[in-house]
N, C-alpha and C positions, 0 to 999 in steps of 0.2 A: 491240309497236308503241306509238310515243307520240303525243298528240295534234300535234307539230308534226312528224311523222314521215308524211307522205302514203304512201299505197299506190302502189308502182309503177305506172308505166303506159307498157310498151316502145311501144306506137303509138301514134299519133291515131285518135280513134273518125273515122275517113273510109274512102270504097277506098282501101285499097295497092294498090302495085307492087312487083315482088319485089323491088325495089331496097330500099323502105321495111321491107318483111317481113325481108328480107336483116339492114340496120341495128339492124331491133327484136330482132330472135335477140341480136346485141352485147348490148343496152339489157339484157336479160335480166338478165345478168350484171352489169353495172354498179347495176341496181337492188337487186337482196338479194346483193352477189358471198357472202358467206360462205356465206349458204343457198345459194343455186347449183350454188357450187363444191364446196359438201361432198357436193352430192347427186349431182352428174358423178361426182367422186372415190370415191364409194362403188362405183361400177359399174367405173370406169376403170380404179383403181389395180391391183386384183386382178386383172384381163384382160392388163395391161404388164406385171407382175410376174411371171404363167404366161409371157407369149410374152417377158421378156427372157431369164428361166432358163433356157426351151427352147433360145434361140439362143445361149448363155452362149459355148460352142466357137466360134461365127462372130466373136467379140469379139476373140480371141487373135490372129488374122490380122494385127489393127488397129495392127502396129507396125514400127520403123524396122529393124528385123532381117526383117522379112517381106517386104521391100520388095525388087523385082525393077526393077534400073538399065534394064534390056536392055529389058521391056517398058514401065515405067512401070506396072505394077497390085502390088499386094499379091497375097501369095501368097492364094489362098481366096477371092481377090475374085468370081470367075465367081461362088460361093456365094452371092455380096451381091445380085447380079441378082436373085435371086428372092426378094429378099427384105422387099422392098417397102417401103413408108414407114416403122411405126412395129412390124411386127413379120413374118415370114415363116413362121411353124411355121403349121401347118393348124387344129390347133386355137385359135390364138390369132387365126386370121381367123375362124375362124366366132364366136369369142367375141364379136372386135368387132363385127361385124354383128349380134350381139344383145345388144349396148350399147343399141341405138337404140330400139328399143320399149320398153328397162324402164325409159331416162332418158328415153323421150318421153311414158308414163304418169305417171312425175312431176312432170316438169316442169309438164303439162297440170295435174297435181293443184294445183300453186301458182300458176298462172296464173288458173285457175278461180279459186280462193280470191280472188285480189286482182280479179277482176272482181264477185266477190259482196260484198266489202269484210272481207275476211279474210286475216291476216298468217300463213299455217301455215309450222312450223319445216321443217326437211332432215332431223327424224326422225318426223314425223307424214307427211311424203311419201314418206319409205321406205319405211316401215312401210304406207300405202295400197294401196304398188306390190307389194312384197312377197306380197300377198295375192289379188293378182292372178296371181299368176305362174305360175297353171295356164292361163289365160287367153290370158295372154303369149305362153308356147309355143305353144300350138297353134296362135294368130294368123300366129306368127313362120313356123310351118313350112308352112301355110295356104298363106300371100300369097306365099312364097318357090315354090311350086309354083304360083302361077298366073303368078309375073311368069317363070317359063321356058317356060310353056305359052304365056303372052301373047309370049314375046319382049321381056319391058320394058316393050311398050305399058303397061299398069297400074299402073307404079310411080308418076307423079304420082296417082294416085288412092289407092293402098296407101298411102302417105306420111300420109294421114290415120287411119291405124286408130288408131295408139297413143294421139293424143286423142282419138279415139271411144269407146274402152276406157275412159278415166280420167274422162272428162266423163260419158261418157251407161249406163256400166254394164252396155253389151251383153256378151253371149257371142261367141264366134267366128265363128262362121257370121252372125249378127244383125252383126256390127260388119262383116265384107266387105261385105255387104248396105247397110247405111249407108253405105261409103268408098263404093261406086260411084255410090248416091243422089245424096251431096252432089259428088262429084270431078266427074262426068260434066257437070257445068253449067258446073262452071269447068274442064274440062280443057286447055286453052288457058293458063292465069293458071295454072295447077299447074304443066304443064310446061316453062312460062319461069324460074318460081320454083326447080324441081328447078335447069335446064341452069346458072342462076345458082349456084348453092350448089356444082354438080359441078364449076363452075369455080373459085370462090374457094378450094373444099377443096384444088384439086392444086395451085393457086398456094404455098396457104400449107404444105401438108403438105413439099415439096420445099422452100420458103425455110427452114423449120425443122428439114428433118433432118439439116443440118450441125450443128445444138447437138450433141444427142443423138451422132452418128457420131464430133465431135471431142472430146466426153467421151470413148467407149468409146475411143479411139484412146491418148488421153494415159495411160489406166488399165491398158491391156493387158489380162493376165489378169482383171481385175476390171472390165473395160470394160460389161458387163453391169450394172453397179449403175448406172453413167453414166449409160448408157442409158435403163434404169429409170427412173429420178429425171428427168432431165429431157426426156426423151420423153415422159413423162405430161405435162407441162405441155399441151406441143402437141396431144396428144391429147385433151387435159380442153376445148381451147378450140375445137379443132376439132368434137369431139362436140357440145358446147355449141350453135355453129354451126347444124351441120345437126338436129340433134333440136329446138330451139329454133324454128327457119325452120319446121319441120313443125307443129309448137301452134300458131302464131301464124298461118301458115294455114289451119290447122282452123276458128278461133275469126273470122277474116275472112271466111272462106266462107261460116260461118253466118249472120253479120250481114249478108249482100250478096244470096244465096239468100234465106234465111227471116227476116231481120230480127230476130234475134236479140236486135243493141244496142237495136232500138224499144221488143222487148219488157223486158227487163230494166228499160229508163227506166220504163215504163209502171208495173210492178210497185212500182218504186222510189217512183214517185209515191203507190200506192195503199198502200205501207208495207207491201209485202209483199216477202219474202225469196224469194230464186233459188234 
């Protein structure tokens, strides 16, 4: 970082709305895109690469020999139903789903940084997340048992663990203990913020999976590498998205609940570090 090189800053220190929260998830990535995107990419790339390989057979379907005048569908198409946005094998959904806590622990890790006034790279944030990652799991498979037992109800509240983990250093059981703490005051403003985000995802996930499907199509047998390659994008920006919208809530909550920004200013004033 240079001195005419300012520290990002995806929001305004004021309340959001999830619309603004929404925007500042973009800002993210517009602020350090190389850091960002290398740290999405690290988590993404290898999750689309297992689930395009798995689905490599469903790719062959994707051609003008396969094609059925009578119905109008490709042969193997029924298969495509299930097979959802950016990948359908079983394990390449449970992957993605725990995409979200190991990019939402770092992200928070470089979010934090730029609000203490710290420029950290995309391999000091892996390398943070990384070392957590006992942590991770068992958060991950934790809150995944309570949001079936809740019915959902907790997922605006869960939605905060990953920056609780990265900011405040809890353990698992301590970090659920916290999301409910601070979720429970705003649960209103979380679950606007989620239903927003649940919608921009399927908007954008379905305008983007024609990239991805008319690569695999034009390649045929090698439709899988199409796929790959440019299904990550959408993936990388979509994860981005929602794991980004979840920090920037965390770190709002704090300042609107416990006055977080006051204190930081306070500290800052007394030349004391965060």
């Amino acid at each position: 970082m240079t001195d005419h090189e300012p520290l990002p800053s995806p929001v305004p220190n004021r309340p959001l709305n999830a619309l603004d929260i929404a925007d500042g998830a973009f800002a993210l990535l517009r602020g350090r895109p190389r850091t960002v995107a290398a740290i999405a990419a690290a988590f993404v790339l290898p999750v689309q690469l297992i689930t395009a390989w798995a689905d490599r057979n469903l790719f062959s379907t994707f051609s003008l020999d396969n094609f059925d005048t009578e119905t109008g569908q490709f042969e193997g198409q029924n298969d495509f139903t299930s097979f959802g946005a950016f990948g359908g094998s079983t394990i390449g959904t449970v992957l993605e789903f725990l995409i979200l806590p190991f990019l939402g622990v770092a992200l928070t890790h470089l979010v934090l940084g730029w609000r203490q006034g710290v420029d950290r790279g995309a391999l000091e944030c892996l390398t943070f997340t990384m070392r957590k990652s006992h942590i991770i799991l068992a958060v991950f498979v934790l809150s995944k048992v309570i949001q079936v037992v809740t019915l959902l109800l907790t997922t605006p509240m869960l939605m905060l663990l990953a920056p609780i983990i990265a900011a405040e250093g809890l353990g698992p059981l301590a970090a659920i203990k916290r999301a409910f703490q601070l979720g429970r005051r705003r649960y209103g403003h979380l679950l606007g913020l989620l239903l927003l985000i649940v919608l921009i995802n399927f908007l954008l996930t379905y305008a983007l999976l024609g990239i991805p499907v008319l690569g695999a199509f034009l390649l045929g047998d090698w439709g899988w590498i199409a796929f790959f390659a440019l299904g990550s994008i959408g993936t990388t920006v979509l994860t981005i998205l929602g794991t980004g919208a979840a920090v920037l809530a965390y770190f709002e909550t704090r300042d609107r609940v416990e006055g977080d920004d006051i204190l930081r200013r306070v500290q800052v004033a007394r030349g004391i570090r965060a």
